[in-house]
C-alpha positions as CSV (number, residue, x, y, z in Angstrom):
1,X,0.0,0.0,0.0
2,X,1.1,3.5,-0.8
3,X,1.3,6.3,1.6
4,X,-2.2,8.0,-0.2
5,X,-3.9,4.7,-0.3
6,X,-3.6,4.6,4.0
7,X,-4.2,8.3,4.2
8,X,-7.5,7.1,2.4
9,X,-8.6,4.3,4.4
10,X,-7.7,6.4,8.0
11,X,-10.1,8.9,6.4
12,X,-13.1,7.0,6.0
13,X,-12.0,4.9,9.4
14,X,-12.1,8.5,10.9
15,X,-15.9,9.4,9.3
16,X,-17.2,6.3,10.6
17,X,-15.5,5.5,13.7
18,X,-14.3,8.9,15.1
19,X,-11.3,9.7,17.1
20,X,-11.8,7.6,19.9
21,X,-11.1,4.7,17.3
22,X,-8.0,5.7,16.0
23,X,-5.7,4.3,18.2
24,X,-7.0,0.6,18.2
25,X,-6.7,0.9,14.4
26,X,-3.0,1.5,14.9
27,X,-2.8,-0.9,17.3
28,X,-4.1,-3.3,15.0
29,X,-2.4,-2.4,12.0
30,X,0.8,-2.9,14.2
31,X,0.4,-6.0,15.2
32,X,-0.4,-6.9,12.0
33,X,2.7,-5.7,9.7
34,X,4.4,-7.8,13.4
35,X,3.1,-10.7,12.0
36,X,3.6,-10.0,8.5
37,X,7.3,-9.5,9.3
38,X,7.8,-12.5,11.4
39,X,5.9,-14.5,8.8
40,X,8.1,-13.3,6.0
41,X,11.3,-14.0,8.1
42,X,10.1,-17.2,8.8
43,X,9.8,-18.5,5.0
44,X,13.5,-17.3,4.2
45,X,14.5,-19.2,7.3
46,X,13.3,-21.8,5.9
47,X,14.2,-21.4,2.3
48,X,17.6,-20.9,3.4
49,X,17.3,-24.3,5.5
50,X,16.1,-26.2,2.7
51,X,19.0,-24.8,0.4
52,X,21.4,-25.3,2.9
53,X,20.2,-29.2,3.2
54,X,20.1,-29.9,-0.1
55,X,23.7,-28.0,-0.7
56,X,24.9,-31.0,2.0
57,X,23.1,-34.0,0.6
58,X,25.0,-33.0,-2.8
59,X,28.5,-32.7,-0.6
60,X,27.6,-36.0,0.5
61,X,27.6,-37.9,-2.3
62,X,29.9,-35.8,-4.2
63,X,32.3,-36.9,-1.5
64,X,30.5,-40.9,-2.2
65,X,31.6,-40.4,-5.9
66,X,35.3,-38.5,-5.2
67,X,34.6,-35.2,-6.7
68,X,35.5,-32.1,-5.9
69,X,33.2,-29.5,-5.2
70,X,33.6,-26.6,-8.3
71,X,35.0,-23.6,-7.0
72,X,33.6,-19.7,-8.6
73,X,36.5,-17.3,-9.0
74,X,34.8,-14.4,-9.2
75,X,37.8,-12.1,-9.9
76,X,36.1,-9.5,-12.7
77,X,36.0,-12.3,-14.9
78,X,33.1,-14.0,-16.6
79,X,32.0,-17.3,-14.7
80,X,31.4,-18.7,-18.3
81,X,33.8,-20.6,-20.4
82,X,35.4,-19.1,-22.9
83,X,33.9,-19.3,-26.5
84,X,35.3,-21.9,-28.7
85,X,37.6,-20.7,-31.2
86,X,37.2,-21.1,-34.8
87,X,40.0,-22.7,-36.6
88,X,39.7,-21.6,-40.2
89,X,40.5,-23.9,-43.1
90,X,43.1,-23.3,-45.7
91,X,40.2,-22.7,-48.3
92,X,38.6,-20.2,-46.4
93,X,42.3,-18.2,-45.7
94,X,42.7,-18.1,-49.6
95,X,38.7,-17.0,-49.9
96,X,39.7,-14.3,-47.7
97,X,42.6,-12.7,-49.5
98,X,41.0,-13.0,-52.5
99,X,38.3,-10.8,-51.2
100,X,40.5,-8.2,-49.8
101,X,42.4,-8.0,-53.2
């Protein structure tokens, strides 16, 4: 919700509540974003959990099977291979300088 969309609603809860209800409605929408937070924490606890699980049943039987785990060097360069490199035929050499002539 935006900032205009809660000035909204506290407008109307104001019309038909008055003053005196205010402050249970920010009571309420406290406890509420509480929950929401704690909620929200709890599922990337867990997400992390399950990653972190799975990450050590793979170590596992990587370490069953004798291989190493792969290692990311991350030192500016691209964590791709390198593109293969095109070896070019005698024909296609002679094309080529007969094109530039």
């Amino acid at each position: 919700m935006s900032g205009g969309e809660i000035l909204l609603i506290l407008a109307i809860y104001l019309l038909f509540f008055g003053a005196k209800g205010i402050p249970s409605l920010a009571q309420t929408m406290g406890k509420a974003l509480y929950q929401f937070r704690n909620a929200t924490r709890d599922v990337q606890n867990e997400i992390m959990q399950s990653a972190n699980d799975i990450r050590k049943e793979a170590q596992v039987r990587m370490d069953q099977m004798d291989i190493e785990e792969p290692t990311i060097k991350s030192e500016g360069k691209s964590h791709f291979p390198p593109p293969p490199t095109t070896v070019k035929r005698e024909a296609d050499k002679n094309n080529d300088s007969a094109e530039v002539e």
